[in-house]
C-alpha positions as CSV (number, residue, x, y, z in Angstrom):
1,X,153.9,109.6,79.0
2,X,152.1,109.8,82.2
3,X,151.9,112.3,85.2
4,X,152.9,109.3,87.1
5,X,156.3,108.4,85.6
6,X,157.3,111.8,85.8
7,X,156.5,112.1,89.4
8,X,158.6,108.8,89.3
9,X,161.8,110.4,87.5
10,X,161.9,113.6,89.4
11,X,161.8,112.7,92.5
12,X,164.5,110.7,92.6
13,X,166.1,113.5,90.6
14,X,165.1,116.4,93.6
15,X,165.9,114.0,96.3
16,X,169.6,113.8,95.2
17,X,169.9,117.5,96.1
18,X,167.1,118.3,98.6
19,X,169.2,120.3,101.3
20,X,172.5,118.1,99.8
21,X,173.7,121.1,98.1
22,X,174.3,123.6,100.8
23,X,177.7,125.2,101.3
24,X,180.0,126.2,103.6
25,X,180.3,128.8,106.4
26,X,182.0,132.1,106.9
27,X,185.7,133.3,106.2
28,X,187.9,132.5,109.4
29,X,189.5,135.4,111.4
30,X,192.1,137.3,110.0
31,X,195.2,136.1,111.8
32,X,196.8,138.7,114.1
33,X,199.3,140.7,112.3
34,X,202.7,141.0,113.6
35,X,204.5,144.5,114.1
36,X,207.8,145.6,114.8
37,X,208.5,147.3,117.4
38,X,209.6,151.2,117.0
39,X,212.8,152.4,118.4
40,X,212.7,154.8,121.8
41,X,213.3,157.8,119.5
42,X,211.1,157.7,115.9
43,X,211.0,160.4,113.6
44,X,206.9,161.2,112.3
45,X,208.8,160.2,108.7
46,X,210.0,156.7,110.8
47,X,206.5,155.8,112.0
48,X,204.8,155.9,108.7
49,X,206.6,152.7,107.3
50,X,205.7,150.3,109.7
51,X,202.1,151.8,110.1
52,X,201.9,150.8,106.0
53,X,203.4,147.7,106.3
54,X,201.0,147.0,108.9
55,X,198.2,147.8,107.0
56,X,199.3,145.5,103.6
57,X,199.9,143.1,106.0
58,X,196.0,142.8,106.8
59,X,195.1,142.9,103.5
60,X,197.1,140.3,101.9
61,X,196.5,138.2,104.9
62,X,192.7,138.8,105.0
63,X,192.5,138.1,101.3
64,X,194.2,135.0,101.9
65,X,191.7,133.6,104.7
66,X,188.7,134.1,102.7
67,X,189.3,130.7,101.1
68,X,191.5,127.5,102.5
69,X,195.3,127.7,103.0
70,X,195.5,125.2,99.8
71,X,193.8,127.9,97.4
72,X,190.1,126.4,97.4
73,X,187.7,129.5,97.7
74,X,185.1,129.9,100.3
75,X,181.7,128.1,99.6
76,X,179.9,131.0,100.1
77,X,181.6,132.9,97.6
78,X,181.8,130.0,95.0
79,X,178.6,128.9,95.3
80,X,176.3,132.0,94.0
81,X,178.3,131.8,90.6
82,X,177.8,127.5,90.4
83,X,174.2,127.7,91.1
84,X,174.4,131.0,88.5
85,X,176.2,129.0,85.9
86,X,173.5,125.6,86.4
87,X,170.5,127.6,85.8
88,X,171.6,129.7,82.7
89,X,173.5,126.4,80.9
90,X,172.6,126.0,77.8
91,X,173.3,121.8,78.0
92,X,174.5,119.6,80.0
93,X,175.1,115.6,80.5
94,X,174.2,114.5,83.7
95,X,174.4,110.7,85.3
96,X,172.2,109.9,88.4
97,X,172.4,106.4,90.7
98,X,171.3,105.6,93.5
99,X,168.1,105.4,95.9
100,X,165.7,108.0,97.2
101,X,164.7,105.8,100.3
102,X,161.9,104.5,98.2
103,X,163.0,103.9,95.1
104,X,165.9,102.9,93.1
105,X,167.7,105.0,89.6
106,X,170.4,104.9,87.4
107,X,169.7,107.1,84.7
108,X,171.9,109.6,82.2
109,X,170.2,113.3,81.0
110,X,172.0,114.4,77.6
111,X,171.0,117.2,75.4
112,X,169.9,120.6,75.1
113,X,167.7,122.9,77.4
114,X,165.5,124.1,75.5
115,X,164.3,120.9,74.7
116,X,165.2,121.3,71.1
117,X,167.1,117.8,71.0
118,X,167.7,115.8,74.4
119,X,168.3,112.3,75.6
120,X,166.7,110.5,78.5
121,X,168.2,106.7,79.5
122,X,166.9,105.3,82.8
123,X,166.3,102.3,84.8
124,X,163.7,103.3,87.7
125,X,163.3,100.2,90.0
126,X,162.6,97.4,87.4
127,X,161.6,99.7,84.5
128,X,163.9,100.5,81.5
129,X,163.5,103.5,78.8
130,X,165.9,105.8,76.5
131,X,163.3,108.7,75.5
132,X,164.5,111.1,72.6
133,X,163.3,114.1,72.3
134,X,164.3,115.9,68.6
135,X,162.0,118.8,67.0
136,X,159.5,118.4,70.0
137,X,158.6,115.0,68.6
138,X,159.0,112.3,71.2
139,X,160.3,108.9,70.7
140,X,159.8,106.4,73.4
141,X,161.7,102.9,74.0
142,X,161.0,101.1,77.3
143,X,160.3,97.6,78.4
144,X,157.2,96.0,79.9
145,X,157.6,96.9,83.5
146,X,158.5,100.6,82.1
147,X,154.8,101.1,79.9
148,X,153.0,99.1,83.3
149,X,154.7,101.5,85.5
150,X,154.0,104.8,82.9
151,X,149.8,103.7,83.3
152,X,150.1,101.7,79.5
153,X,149.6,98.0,81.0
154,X,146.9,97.3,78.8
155,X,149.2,97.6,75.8
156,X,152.6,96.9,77.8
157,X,153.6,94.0,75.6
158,X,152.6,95.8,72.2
159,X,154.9,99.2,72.8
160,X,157.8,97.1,74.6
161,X,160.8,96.9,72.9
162,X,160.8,99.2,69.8
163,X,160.9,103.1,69.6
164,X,157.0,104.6,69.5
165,X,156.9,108.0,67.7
166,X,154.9,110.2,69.4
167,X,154.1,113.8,67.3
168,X,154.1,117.4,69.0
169,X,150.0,117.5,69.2
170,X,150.4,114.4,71.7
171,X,151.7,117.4,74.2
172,X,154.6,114.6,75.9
173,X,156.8,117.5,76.2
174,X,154.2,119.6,78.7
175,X,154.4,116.8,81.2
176,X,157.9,115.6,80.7
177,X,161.0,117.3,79.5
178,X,164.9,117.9,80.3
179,X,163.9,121.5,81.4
180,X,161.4,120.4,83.2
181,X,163.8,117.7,85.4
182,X,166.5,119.9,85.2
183,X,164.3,122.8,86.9
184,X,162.3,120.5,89.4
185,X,166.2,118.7,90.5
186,X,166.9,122.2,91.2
187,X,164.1,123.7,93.0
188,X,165.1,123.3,96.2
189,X,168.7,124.3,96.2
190,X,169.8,126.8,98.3
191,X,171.1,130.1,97.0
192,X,172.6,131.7,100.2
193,X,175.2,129.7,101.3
194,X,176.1,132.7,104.1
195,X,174.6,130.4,107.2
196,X,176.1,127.0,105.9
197,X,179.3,125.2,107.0
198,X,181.2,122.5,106.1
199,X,184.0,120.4,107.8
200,X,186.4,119.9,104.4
201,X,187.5,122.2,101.9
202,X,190.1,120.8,99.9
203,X,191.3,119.8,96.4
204,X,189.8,117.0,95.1
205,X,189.6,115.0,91.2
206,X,186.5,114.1,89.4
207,X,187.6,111.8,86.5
208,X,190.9,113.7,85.7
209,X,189.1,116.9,85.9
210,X,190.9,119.2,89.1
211,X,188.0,120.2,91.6
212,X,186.9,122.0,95.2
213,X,185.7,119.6,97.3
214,X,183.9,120.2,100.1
215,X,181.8,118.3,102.9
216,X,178.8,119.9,103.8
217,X,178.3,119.2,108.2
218,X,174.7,119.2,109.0
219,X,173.3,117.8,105.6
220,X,175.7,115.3,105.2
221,X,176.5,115.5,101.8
222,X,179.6,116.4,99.4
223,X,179.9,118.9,96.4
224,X,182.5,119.0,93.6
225,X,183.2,122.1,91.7
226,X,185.9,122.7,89.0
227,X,188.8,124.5,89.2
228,X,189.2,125.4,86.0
229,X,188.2,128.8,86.8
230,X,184.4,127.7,84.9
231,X,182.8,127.4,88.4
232,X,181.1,124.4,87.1
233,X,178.8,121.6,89.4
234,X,181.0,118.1,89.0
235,X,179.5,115.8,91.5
236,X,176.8,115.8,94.3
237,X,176.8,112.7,96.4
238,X,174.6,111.9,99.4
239,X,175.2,109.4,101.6
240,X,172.3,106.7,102.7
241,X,171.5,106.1,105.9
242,X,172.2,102.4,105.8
243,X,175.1,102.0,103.9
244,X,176.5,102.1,99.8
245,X,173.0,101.1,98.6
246,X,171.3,104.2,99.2
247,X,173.7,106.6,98.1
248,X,172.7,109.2,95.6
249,X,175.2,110.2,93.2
250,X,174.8,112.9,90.7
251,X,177.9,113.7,88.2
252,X,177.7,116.1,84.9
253,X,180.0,116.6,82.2
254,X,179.6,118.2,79.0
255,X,178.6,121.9,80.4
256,X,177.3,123.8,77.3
257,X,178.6,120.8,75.1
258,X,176.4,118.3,75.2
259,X,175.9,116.4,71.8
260,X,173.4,116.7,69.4
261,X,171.1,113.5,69.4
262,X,169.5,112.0,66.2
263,X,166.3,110.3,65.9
264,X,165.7,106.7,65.7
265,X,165.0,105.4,61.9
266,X,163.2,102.0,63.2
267,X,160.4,104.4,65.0
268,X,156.8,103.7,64.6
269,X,154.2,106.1,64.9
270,X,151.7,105.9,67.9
271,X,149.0,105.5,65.6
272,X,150.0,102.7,64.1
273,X,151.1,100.8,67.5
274,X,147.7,101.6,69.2
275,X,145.5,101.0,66.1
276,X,147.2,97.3,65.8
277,X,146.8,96.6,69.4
278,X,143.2,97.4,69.0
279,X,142.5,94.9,65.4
């Protein structure tokens, strides 16, 4: 696998959350808290109730405003524990379409990430590949336009269309792995979400599953979160600049789930591929 097909696959990967995934602002002022008024003649036993009512009244009211009226948590507060929760998952199944401004995906990420078993299906502009990844062998299933675009065009129409095993001591994993695109989509995300607003806060539904939504203001993008109490990242969408076609949309499922992959039985090694191209 070449330098230049990762390059390929992680970018459109980072651009989906390059400054996409920032989060809202502050908690709104507390409202003013109503008190009654004391009669002409008070006892110091009379004053002390209203002056503790008073001050519950603040509390329960403050407590309220740090999220939205419908129960959806502030951003900032949510967001530490999402971004927390991504970078220490274990797996994770992730689906990516859309454009990057320069090129075109619609791939799915399943597996583990430690790159002990893992599943790579993508279509970048007019190349297709699934790429499994079990024991830190590689094996590699993509179609003429992928192996041109991935630097093979010599033997483009020998590898296309069957699984190529590729062994450990080929090294595909130190150029290209699901750590490695999990940890370069998330490089640039921001972790202090304390200067960030957004203009919606609500409760929203990613296929069945109850969620936070919220619309981020200045980098016109939108988040989903569960509320399932699991504080997991649902959905990242950014909206192109010219309309549906350059949308990037990002969903995962499967947090610390994901399912175990297999190896393909019709593989053949690399050796064997490369040596026949060459007789």
């Amino acid at each position: 696998m070449s330098t230049r097909h990762r390059h390929i696959t992680t970018i459109a990967l980072s651009g989906l959350l390059l400054g996409g995934l920032a989060a809202c602002g502050g908690e709104d002022e507390p409202a003013a808290t109503e008190t009654e008024s004391a009669p002409e003649e008070t006892s110091a036993e009379d004053t002390s109730a209203p002056e503790e009512t008073t001050e519950e009244m603040t509390e329960e009211e403050t407590s309220e405003d740090s999220g939205d009226a419908s129960g959806v948590p502030a951003f900032e507060e949510l967001w530490p524990t999402v971004i927390d929760n991504a970078s220490n998952a274990e797996s994770m199944t992730a689906t990516i379409v859309g454009s990057d401004g320069e090129m075109t995906i619609d791939a799915t990420l399943t597996g583990q990430l430690d790159d002990s078993n893992f599943q790579v299906d993508a279509t970048i502009d007019d190349g297709t590949v699934s790429i499994i990844a079990v024991d830190e062998t590689y094996y590699l299933n993509g179609d003429e336009a992928f192996w041109t675009m991935a630097g093979g065009e010599a033997q483009a129409g020998t590898l296309a269309g069957q699984y190529i095993e590729v062994p450990p001591e080929m090294g595909i994993g130190e150029t290209f792995s699901l750590s490695s695109l999990w940890e370069e989509f998330f490089a640039e995300v921001p972790t202090d979400a304390s200067d960030m607003q957004t203009s919606t806060a609500e409760m929203g539904d990613v296929d069945g599953t109850e969620a936070y939504h919220y619309v981020i203001e200045d980098e016109n993008a939108e988040v989903w979160v569960s509320a399932d109490g699991e504080d997991n990242l649902l959905r990242v969408l950014i909206p192109g600049e010219s309309g549906e076609d350059d949308d990037l949309e990002m969903n995962i499922t499967d947090w610390n789930d994901a399912p175990q992959v297999e190896a393909p039985e019709d593989a053949v090694p690399i050796e064997e591929v490369m040596g026949g191209s060459e007789g």
